[in-house]
C-alpha positions as CSV (number, residue, x, y, z in Angstrom):
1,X,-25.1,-37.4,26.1
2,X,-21.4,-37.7,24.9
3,X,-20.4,-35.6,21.8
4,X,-18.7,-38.3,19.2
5,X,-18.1,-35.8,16.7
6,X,-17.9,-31.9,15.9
7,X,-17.5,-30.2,12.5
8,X,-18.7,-27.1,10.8
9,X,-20.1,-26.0,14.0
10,X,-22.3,-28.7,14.4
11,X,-22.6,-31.4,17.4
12,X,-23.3,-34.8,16.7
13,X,-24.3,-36.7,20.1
14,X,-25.9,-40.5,21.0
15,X,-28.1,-40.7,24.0
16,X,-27.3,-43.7,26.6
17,X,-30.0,-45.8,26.6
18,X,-31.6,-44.4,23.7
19,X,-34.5,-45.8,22.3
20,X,-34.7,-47.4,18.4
21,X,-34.2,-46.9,15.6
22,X,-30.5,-46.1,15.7
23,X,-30.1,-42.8,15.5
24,X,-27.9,-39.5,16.2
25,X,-28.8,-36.2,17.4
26,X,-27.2,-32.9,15.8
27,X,-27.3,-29.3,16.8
28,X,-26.1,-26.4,14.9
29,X,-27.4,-22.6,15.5
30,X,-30.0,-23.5,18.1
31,X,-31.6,-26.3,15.8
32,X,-31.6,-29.7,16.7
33,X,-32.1,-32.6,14.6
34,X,-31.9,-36.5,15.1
35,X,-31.2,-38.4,12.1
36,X,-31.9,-42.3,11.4
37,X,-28.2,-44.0,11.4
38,X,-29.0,-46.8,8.5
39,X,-30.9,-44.8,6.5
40,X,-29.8,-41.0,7.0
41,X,-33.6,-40.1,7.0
42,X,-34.5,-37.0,9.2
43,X,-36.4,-38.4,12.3
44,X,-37.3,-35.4,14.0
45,X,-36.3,-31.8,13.8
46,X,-34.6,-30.2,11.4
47,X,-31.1,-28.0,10.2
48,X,-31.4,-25.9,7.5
49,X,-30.0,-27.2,4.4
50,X,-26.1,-27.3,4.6
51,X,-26.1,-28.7,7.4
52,X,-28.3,-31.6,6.9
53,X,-26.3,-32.2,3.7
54,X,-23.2,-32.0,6.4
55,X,-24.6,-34.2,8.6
56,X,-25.7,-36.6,5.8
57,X,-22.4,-37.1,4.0
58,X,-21.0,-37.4,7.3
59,X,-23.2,-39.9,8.8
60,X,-22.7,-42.2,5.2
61,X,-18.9,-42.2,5.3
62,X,-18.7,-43.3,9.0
63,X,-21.8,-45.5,9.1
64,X,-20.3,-48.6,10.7
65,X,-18.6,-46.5,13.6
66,X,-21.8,-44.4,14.1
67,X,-23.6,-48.3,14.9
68,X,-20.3,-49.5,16.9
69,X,-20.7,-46.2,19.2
70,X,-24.8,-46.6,19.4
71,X,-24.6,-50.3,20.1
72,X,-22.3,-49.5,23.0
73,X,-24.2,-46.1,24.0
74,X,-27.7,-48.2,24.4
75,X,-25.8,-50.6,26.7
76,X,-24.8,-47.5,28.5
77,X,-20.7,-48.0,27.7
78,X,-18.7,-45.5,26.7
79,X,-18.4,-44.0,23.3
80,X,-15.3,-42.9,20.8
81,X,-15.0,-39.7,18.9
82,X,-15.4,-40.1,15.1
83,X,-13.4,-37.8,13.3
84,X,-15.9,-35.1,11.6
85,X,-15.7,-33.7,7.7
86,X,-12.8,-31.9,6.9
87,X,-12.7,-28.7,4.2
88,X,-9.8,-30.2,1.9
């Protein structure tokens, strides 16, 4: 499961192999989450509430890279890093 991005303490990671709907899994505190890549909607799981809205502003801005990186994790290729939210 390679990490593609880290910020505020929290791991974002896409499964090889993974099974649909596109989606990314985060981890922050010993809380996991996986969110739905198109639509940002909480699949399973769950981080307490700055950190979902983290993970959610995150996810919108890099959107397109977050499908490049699943589109090549589900044929089991390797992935890039996306650069996480800064605090500027």
């Amino acid at each position: 499961m390679p990490i593609i991005a880290t910020f505020y303490g929290i791991i974002i990671t896409i499964n090889f192999f993974d099974h649909a709907p596109p989606h990314i899994h985060a981890a922050h505190g010993g809380l996991k989450a996986l969110f739905d890549i198109r639509t940002g909607r909480v699949i399973a799981g769950g981080l307490s509430r700055r950190e979902t809205r983290y993970v959610l502003q995150w996810s919108e801005q890099h959107r397109d890279a977050l499908m490049q990186n699943w589109d090549l994790a589900v044929q089991g290729k390797p992935t890039f890093k996306i650069e996480g939210l800064s605090d500027d």
